[in-house]
C-alpha positions in Angstrom: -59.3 -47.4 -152.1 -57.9 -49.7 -155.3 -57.0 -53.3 -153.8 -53.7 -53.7 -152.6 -53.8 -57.3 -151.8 -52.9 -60.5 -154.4 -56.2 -62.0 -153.8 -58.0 -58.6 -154.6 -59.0 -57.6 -157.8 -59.7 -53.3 -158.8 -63.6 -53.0 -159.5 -64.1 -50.6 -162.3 -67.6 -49.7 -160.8 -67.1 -48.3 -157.1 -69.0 -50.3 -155.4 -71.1 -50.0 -151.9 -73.0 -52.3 -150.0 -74.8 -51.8 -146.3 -76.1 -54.8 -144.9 -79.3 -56.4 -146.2 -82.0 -55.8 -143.2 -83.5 -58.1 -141.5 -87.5 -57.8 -142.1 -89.0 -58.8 -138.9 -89.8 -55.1 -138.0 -90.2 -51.9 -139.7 -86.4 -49.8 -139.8 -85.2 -47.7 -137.2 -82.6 -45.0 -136.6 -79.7 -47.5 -136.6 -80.8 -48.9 -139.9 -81.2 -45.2 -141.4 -77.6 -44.2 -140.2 -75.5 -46.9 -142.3 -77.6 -46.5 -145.4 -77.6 -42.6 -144.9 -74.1 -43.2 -144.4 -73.6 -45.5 -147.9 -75.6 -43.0 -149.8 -73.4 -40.0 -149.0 -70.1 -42.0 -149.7 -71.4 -43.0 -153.2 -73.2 -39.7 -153.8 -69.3 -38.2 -153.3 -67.9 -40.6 -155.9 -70.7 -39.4 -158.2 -69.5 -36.2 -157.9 -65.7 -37.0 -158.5 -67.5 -38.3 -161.9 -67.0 -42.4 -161.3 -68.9 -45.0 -162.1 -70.9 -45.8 -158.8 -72.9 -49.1 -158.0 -74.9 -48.8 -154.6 -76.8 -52.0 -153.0 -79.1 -52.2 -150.7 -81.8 -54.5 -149.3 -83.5 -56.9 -147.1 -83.2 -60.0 -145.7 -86.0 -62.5 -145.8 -85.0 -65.9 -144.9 -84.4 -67.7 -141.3 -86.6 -68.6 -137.9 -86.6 -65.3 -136.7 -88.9 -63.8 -139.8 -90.7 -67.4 -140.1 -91.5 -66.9 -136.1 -92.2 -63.6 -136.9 -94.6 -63.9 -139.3 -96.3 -66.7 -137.7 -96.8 -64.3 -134.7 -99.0 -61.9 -137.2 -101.0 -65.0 -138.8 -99.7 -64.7 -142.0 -97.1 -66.5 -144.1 -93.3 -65.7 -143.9 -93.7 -64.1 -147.5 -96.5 -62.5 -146.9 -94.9 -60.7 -144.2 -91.6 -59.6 -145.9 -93.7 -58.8 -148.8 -96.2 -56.3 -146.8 -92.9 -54.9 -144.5 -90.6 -54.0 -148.2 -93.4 -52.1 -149.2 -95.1 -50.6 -147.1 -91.8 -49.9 -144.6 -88.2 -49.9 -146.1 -89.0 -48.8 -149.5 -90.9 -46.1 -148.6 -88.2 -45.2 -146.0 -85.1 -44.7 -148.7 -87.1 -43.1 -150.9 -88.4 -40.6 -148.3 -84.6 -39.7 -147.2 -83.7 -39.5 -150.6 -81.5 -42.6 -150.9 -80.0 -43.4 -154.5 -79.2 -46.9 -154.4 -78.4 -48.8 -158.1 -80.0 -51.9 -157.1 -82.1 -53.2 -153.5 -82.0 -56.9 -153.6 -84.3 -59.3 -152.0 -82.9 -62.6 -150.4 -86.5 -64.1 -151.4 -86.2 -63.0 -154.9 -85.0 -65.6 -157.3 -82.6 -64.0 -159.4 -80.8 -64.6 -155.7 -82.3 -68.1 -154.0 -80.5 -69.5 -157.5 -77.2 -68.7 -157.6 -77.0 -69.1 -154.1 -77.8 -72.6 -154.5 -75.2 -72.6 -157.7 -72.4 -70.9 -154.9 -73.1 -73.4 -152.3 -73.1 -76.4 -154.3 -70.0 -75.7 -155.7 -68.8 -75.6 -152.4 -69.6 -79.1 -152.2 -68.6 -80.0 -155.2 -64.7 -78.8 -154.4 -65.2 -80.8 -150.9 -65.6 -77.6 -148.3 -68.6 -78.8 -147.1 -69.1 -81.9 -145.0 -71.8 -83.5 -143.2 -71.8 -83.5 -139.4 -74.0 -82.9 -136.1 -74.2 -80.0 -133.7 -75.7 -78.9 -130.4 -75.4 -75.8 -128.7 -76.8 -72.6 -127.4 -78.8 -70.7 -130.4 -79.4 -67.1 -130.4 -82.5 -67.0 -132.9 -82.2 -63.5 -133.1 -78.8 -63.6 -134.5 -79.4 -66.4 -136.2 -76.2 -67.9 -134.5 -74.9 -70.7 -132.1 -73.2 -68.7 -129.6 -69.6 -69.4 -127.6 -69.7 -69.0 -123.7 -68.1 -66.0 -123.9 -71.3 -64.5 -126.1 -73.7 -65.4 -123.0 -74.8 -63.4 -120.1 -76.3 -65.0 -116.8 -79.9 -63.9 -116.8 -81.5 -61.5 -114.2 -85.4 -61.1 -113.4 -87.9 -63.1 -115.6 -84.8 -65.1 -117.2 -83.0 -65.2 -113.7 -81.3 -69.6 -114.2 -81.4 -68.8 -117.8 -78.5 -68.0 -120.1 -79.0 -65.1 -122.3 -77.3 -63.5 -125.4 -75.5 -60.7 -124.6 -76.8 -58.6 -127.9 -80.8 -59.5 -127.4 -80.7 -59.8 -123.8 -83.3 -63.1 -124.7 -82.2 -66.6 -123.0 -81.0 -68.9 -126.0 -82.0 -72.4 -127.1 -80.5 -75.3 -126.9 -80.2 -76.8 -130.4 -79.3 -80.2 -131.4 -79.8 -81.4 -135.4 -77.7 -82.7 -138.3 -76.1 -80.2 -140.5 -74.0 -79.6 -143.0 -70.6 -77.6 -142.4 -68.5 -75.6 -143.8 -64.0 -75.9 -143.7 -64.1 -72.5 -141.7 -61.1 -73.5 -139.4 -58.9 -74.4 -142.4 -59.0 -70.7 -143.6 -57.4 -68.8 -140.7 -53.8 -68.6 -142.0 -55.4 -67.6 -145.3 -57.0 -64.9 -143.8 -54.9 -64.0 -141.2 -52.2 -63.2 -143.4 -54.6 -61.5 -146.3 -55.5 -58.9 -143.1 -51.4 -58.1 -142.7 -51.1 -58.1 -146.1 -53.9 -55.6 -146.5 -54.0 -53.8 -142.9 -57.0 -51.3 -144.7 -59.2 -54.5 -144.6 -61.0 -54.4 -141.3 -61.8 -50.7 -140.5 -61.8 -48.8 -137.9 -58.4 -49.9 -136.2 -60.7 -51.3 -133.1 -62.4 -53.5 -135.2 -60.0 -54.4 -137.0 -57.7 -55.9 -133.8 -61.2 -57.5 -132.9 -61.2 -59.5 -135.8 -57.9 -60.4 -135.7 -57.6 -61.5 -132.2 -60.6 -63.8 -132.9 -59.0 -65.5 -135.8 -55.6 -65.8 -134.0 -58.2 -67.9 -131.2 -58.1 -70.7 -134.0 -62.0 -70.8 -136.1 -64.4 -73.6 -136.2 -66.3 -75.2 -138.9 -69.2 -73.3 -139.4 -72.6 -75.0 -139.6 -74.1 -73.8 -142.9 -77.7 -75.3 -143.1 -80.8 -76.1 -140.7 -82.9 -78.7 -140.5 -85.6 -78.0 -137.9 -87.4 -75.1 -139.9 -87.8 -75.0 -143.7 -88.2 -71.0 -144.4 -85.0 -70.6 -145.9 -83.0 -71.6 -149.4 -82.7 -75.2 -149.7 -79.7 -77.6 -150.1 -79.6 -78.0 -153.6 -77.9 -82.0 -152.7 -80.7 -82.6 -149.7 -83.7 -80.7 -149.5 -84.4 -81.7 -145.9 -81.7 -79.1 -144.9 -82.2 -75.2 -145.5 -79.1 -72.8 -146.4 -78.0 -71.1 -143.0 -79.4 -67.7 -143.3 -76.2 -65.9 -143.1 -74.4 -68.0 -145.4 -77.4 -66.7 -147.9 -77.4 -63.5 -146.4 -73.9 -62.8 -147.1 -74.0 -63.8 -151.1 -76.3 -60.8 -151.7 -73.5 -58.6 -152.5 -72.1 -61.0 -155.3 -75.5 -62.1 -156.8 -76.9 -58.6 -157.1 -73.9 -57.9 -159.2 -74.6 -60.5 -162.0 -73.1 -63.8 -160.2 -73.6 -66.7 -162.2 -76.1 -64.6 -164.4 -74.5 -61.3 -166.0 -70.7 -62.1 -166.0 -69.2 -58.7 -167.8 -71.1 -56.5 -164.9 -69.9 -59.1 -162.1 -66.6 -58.6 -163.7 -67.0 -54.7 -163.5 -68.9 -54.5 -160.6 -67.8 -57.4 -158.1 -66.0 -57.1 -155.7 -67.6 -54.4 -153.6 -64.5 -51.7 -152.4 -66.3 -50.9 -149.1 -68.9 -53.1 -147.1 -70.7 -51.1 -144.6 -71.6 -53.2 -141.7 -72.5 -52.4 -137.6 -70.0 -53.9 -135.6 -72.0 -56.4 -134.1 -72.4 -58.5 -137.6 -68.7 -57.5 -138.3 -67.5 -60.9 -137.9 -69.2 -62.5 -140.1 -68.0 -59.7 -143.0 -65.1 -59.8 -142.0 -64.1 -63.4 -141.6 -67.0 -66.1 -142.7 -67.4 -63.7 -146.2 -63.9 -63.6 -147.1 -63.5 -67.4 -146.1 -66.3 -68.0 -148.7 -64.7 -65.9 -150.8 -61.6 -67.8 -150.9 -63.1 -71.1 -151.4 -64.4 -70.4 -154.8 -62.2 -68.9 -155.9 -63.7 -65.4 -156.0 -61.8 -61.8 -155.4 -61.7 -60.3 -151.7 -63.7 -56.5 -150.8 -61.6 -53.7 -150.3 -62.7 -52.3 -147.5 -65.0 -54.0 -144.3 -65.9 -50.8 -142.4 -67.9 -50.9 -139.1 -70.0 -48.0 -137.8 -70.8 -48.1 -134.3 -74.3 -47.7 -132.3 -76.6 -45.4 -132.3 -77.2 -44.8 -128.5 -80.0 -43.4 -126.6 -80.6 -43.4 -123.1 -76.8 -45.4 -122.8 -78.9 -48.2 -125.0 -77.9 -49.2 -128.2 -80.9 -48.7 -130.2 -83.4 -51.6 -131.6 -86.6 -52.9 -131.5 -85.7 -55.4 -128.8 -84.9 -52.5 -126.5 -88.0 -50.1 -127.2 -85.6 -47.1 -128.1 -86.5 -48.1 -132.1 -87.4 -44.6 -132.8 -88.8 -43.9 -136.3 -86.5 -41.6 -138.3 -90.2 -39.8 -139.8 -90.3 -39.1 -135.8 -87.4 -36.6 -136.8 -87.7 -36.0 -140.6 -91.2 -34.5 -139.3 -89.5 -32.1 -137.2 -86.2 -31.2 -138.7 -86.1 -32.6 -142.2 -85.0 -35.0 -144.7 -81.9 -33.1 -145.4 -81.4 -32.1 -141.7 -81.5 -35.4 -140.7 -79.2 -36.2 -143.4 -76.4 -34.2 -142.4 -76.9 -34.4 -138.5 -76.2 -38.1 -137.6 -73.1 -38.3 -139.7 -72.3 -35.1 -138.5 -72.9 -35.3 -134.6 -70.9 -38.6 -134.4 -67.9 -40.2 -135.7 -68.3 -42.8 -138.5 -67.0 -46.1 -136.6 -67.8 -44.9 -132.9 -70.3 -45.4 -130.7 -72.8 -42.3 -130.5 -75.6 -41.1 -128.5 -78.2 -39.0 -129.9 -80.8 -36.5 -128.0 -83.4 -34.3 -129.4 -81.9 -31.4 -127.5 -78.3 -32.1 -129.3 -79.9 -32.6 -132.7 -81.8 -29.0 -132.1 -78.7 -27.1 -130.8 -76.6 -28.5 -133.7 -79.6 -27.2 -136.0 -80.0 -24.0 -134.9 -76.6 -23.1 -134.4 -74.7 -24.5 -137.7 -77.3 -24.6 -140.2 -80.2 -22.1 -139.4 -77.4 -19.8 -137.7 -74.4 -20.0 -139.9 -75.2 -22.0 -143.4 -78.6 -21.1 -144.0 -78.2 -16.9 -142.7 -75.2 -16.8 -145.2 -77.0 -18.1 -147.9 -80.1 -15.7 -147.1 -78.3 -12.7 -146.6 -75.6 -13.4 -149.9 -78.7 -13.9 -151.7 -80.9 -10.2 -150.0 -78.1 -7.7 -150.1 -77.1 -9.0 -154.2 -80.8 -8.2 -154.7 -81.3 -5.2 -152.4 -77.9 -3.7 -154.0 -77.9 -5.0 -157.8 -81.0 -6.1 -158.8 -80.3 -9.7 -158.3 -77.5 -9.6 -161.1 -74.6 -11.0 -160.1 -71.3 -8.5 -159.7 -67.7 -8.4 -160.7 -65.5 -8.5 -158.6 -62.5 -5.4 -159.6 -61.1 -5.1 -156.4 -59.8 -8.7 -154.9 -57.2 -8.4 -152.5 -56.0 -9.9 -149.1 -59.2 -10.1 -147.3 -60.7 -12.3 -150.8 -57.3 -14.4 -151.0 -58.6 -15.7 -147.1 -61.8 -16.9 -148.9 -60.3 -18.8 -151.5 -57.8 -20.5 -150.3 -59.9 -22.1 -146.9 -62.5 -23.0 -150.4 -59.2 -24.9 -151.3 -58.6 -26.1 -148.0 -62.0 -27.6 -147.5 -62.2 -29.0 -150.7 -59.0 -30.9 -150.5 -59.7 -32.1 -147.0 -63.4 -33.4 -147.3 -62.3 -35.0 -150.5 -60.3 -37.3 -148.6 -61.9 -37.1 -145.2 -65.5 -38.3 -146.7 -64.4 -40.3 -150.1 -60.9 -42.4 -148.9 -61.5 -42.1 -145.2 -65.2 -42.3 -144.4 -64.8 -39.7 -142.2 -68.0 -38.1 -142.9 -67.8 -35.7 -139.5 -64.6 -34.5 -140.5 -65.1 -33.5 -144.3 -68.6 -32.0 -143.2 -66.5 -30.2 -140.2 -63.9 -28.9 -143.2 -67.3 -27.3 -145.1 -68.9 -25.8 -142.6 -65.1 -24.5 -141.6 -65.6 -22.6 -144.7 -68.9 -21.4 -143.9 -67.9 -19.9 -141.0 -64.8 -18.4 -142.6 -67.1 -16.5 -145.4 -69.5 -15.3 -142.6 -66.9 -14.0 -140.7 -65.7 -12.1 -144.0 -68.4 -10.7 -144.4 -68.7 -9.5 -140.6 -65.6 -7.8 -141.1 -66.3 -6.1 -144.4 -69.1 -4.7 -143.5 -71.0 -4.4 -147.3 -74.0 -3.1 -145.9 -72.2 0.0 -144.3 -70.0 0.2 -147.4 -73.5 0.2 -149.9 -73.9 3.8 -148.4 -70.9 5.1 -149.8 -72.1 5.3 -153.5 -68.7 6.2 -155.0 -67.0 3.6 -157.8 -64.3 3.0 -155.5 -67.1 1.8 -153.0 -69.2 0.3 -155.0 -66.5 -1.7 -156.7 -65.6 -3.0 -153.1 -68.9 -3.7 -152.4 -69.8 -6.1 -155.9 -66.1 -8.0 -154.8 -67.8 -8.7 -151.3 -70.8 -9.9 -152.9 -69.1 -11.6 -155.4 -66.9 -13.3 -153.1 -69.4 -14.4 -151.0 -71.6 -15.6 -153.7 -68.7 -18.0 -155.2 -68.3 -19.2 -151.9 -71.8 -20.4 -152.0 -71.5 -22.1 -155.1 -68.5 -24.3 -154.0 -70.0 -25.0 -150.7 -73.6 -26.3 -153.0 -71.0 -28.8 -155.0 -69.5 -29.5 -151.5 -72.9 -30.3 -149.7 -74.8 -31.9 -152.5 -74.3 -35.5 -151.4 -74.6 -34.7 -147.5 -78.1 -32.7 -148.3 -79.3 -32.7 -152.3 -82.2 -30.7 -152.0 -80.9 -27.8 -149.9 -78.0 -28.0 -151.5 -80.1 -27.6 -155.3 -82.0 -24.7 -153.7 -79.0 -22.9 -153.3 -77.3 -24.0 -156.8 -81.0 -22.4 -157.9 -80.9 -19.4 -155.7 -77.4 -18.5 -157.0 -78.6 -18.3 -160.8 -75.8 -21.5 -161.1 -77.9 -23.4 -163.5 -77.8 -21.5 -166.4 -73.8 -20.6 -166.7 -73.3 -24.0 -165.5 -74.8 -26.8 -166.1 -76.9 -29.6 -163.1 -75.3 -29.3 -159.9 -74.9 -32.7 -160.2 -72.5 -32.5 -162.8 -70.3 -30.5 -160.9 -66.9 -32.0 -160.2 -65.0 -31.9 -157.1 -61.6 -32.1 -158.1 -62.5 -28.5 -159.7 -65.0 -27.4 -157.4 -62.2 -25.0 -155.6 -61.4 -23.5 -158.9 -61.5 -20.1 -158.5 -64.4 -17.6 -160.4 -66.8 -20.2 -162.1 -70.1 -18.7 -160.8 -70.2 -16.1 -163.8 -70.6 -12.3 -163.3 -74.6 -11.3 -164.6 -75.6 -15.1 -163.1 -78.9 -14.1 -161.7 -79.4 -14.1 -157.9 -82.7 -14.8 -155.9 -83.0 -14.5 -152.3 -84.5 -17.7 -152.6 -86.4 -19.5 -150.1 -85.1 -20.1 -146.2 -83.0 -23.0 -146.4 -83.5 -23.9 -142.8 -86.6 -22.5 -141.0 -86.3 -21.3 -137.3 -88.2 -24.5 -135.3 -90.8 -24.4 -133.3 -90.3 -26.9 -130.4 -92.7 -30.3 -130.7 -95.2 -31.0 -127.6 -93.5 -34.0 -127.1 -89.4 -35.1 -127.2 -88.5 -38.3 -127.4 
């Protein structure tokens, strides 16, 4: 994923971002999938051995948290202050999310430099003064197009509405300041056919393009008629357009303007998640800004598509918010992990159900992943005392095994670390999975234990030995999808010791043949994925 592009410069951190949250509400499922989603794609390049920087955070500025707030009777800080703590925090931290850095837009190691960025903006003569009026989502903090409007029905029945909230708009007039948006669509139009990897998937990307081929308009990059928000550094009457300071995030939480060697080894980020509904201003207003002052392009924009339930895309608006502890309760951290990335493909729309998520568990990881591991583990115990065997007697039936380990390997390398396909390289493990329980269907050690001659029992340590080496490769393979079951089985397989962490495990020679020592010592280990018992209530 190395830049391609003149404008782009190679990072020699890799670097992810997902978007900075908006803080009016506590997180939901659609927020969990994109971070999930980040956090498995730099947990990957962690195990290839790179340098990895992952960002996360919130965003704290603009009407819709000040309105917010001033719902609950408390102050706009107050409230982002009591929703980081006490709700997104605690949510990465209970799904096991390694981010390098979660950034604050309130915090002023940020409000600074973004006042630094903007200014110089003005200073080079990108910004001008001017006045607007239009329709203003305050949701998404945006003026809004006709073609962004929907006729009301019901309550707002005469009223125009925004076709993401479904909430009529405002009409906004005030004097603002405004960026030279329009004078960067060659620029970027031909940075996005000069680098056609840009804008991902290949939908989003035509989206994007299409809209810039439409011709851009200055973009209005301050407010006037609230004051919760970063203010012009040159007028203090006007507050920074919350996207605008949304957006710098990814470069100030690198060191802009404050640590330059780790902006220089860190910035700029080589894949931007985003949901395609904020994918226009990642993918156009970002790189515009970008290209202002000066600064390198992203690698990568990449847009995942919404979580859907009930044919809904899911958010608070809506009332389908679920919590992801409504499912983390039931299934699992690690479960929940693996099933959303999964169950739908990385840049499509999905729908989720309880009844999908419990087939999908039952079936490939109670059934096939976690059985394998549990009976690998029972019969090395029940036949050798938990020691490890050698395998003597390797032949056609073994050379299956190892070479779909080298299939799988090769193809969720590039599925999950160059392509984001996360359902696809998971798809190419549990591929594997399947192939070593079928192996051991048709060798049948537990009928072969009974024949106690060398010959036999030299057949039978291969089969368990096979098997077992399986495992460990399929641990390295599945320890960024799901850490902790994956270090249960790196523990039940006696891995440790001859070894090393798993985390230190490599990928580009996880398919390496015989690394799990004969004499490691094997465990049964504890049930990797317990049999559920169904909930009183689904959701």
């Amino acid at each position: 994923m190395a830049a391609t592009g003149t404008e782009q410069q190679g990072a020699e951190a890799f670097y992810v971002t997902t978007p900075i949250y908006y803080v009016n509400d506590a997180p939901h499922l659609g927020h969990a999938y994109t971070t999930v989603a980040g956090d498995v794609l730099t947990r990957w390049h962690r195990q290839r051995g790179e340098k990895v920087w992952y960002l996360t955070g919130t965003d704290e500025h603009g009407q819709k948290i000040m309105r917010t707030a001033q719902a609950h009777g408390v102050s706009p800080q107050e409230w982002c202050d009591k929703l980081v703590e006490e709700s997104w925090r605690p949510l990465w931290e209970h799904l096991e999310i390694a981010n390098d850095d979660f950034i604050r837009t309130t915090e002023q190691r940020h409000t600074d430099r973004v006042r630094e960025f903007v200014q110089d903006l003005y200073d080079k003569g990108e910004i001008y003064q001017g006045g607007y009026e239009g329709p203003y989502c305050v949701g998404c903090e945006e003026y809004k197009s006709a073609d962004q409007l929907l006729d009301g029905e019901g309550e707002f029945a005469g009223q125009q509405i925004c076709a993401v909230h479904k909430k009529p708009v405002e009409l906004l007039k005030e004097e603002n300041y405004f960026f030279k948006l329009s004078e960067y669509g060659p620029r970027l139009l031909e940075f996005y056919e000069a680098n056609p990897g840009f804008i991902q998937p290949e939908s989003a990307r035509n989206e994007v393009v299409n809209f810039v081929k439409q011709g851009l308009q200055d973009l209005s990059i301050s407010r006037s008629t609230f004051d919760w928000g970063v203010r012009v550094p040159w007028d203090d009457k006007h507050v920074i357009y919350v996207w605008i300071d949304a957006l710098l995030n990814y470069a100030t939480a690198a060191g802009y303007g404050s640590d330059q060697a780790r902006f220089e080894s860190t910035f700029p980020a080589n894949v931007h998640l985003v949901g395609k509904d904020i994918l226009r201003f990642h993918a156009v207003i970002w790189p515009a800004m970008l290209l202002a002052n000066g600064l390198p392009l992203p690698g990568r924009v990449f847009a995942n598509g919404w979580l859907m339930v009930g044919g809904e895309k899911m958010s608070k608006s809506n009332l389908t918010g679920i919590k992801p502890q409504d499912l983390t309760d039931h299934f699992g951290v690690d479960a929940y992990r693996w099933y959303f990335l999964r169950a739908i493909a990385f840049g499509q729309d999905g729908s989720f159900s309880w009844e999908d998520f419990t087939a999908r568990y039952t079936s490939e990881l109670a059934n096939d992943f976690g059985n394998l591991a549990s009976r690998v583990g029972a019969m090395t115990v029940k036949y050798f005392g938990g020691t490890l065997p050698e395998a003597t007697d390797t032949g056609a039936a073994e050379q299956v095994v190892i070479d779909g380990l080298a299939q799988a390997a090769a193809d969720a390398d590039v599925r999950i670390g160059e392509e984001l396909d996360f359902a696809g390289g998971i798809e190419a493990v549990f591929a594997l999975v399947r192939k070593v329980n079928l192996y051991l269907t048709e060798q049948e050690p537990w009928k072969v234990a009974k024949d106690e001659s060398p010959a036999a029992q030299a057949r039978l340590a291969t089969i368990l030995y096979t098997a077992a080496e399986a495992l460990r490769a399929t641990a390295v393979l599945l320890n960024p999808v799901m850490p902790a079951t994956a270090e249960k089985l790196w523990a039940s397989l006696g891995a440790q010791a001859p070894l090393g962490a798993l985390a230190d495990q490599r990928l580009a020679t996880v398919a390496d043949w015989g690394q799990l020592p004969a004499g490691a010592q094997v465990t049964k280990g504890e049930i990797l994925f317990p049999r559920l018992e169904e909930p009183a209530r689904q959701g």
